[in-house]
C-alpha positions as a LaTeX table, in Angstrom:
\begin{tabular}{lrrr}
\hline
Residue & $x$ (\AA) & $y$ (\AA) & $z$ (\AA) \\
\hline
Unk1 & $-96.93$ & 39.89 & $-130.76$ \\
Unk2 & $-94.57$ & 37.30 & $-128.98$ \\
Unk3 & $-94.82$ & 33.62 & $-128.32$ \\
Unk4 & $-96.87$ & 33.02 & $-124.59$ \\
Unk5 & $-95.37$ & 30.96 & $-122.28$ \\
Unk6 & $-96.42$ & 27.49 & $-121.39$ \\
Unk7 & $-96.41$ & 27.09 & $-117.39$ \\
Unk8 & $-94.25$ & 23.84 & $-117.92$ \\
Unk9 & $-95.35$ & 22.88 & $-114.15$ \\
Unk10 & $-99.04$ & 22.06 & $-116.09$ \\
Unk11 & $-97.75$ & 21.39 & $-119.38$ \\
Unk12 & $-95.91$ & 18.21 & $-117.14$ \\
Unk13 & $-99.48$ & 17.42 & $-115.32$ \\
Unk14 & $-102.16$ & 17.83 & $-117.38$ \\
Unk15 & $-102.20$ & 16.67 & $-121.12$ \\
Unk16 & $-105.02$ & 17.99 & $-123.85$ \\
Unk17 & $-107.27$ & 15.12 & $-125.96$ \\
Unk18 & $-108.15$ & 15.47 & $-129.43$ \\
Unk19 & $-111.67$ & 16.39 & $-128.29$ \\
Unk20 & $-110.06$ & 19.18 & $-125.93$ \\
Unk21 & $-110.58$ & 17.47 & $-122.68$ \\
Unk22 & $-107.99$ & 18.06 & $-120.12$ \\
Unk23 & $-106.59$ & 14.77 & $-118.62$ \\
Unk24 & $-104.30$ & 14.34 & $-115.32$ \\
Unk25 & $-103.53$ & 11.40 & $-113.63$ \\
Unk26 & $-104.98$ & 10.44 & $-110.23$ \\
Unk27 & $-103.01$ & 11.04 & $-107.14$ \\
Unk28 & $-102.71$ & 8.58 & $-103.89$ \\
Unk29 & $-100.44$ & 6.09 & $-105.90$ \\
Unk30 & $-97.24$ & 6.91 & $-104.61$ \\
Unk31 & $-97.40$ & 5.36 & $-101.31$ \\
Unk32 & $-98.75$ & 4.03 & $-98.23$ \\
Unk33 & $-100.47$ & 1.36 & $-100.47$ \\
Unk34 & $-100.88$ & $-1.79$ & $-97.99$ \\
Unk35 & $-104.69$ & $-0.16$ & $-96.69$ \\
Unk36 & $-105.91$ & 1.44 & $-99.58$ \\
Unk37 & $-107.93$ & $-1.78$ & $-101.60$ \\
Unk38 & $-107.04$ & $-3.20$ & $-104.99$ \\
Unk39 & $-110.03$ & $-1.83$ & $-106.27$ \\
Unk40 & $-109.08$ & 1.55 & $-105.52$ \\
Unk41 & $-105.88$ & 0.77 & $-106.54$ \\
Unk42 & $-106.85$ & $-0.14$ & $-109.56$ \\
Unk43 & $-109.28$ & 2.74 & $-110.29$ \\
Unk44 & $-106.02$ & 5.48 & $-109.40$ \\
Unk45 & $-103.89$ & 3.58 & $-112.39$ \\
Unk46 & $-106.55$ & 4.72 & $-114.73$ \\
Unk47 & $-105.95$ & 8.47 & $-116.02$ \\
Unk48 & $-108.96$ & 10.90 & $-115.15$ \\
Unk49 & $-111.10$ & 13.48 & $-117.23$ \\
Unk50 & $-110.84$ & 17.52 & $-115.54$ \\
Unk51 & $-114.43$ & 19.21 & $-115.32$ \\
Unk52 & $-115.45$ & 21.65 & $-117.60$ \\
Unk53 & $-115.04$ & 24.39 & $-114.53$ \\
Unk54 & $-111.45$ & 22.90 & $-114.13$ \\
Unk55 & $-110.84$ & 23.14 & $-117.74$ \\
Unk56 & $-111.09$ & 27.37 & $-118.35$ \\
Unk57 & $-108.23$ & 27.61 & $-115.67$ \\
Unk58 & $-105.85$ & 24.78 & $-117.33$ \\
Unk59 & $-106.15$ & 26.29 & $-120.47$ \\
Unk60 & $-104.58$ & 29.66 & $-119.30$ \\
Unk61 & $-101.87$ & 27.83 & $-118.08$ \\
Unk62 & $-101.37$ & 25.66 & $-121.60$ \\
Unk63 & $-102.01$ & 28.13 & $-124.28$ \\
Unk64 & $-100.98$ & 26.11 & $-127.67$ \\
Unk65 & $-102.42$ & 22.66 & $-125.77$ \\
\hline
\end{tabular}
């Protein structure tokens, strides 16, 4: 049986906890800044947690994650 392949476009967005929750991190940081609020500013730098939904479908994609 051979190796399966890691999509590397997923293996470069998401990344797999101990616990085997899928985390990504937030998008709308790139630009256009000036009228999005510091608050929400601040909540984007934090990384986020996938659903469990989300989850089945990443893990096709990452298969030794």
């Amino acid at each position: 049986m051979p190796k399966m392949k890691t999509r590397k476009s997923a293996s470069k967005r998401y990344s797999i906890t101990g616990n085997g929750k899928v985390k990504y991190k937030k998008q709308g940081l790139r630009h256009i800044l000036t009228k999005k609020s510091s608050k929400r500013k601040r909540q984007l730098r934090k990384s986020g947690i996938l659903s469990k939904v989300e989850v089945k479908r990443i893990r096709t994609l990452l298969p030794y994650g």
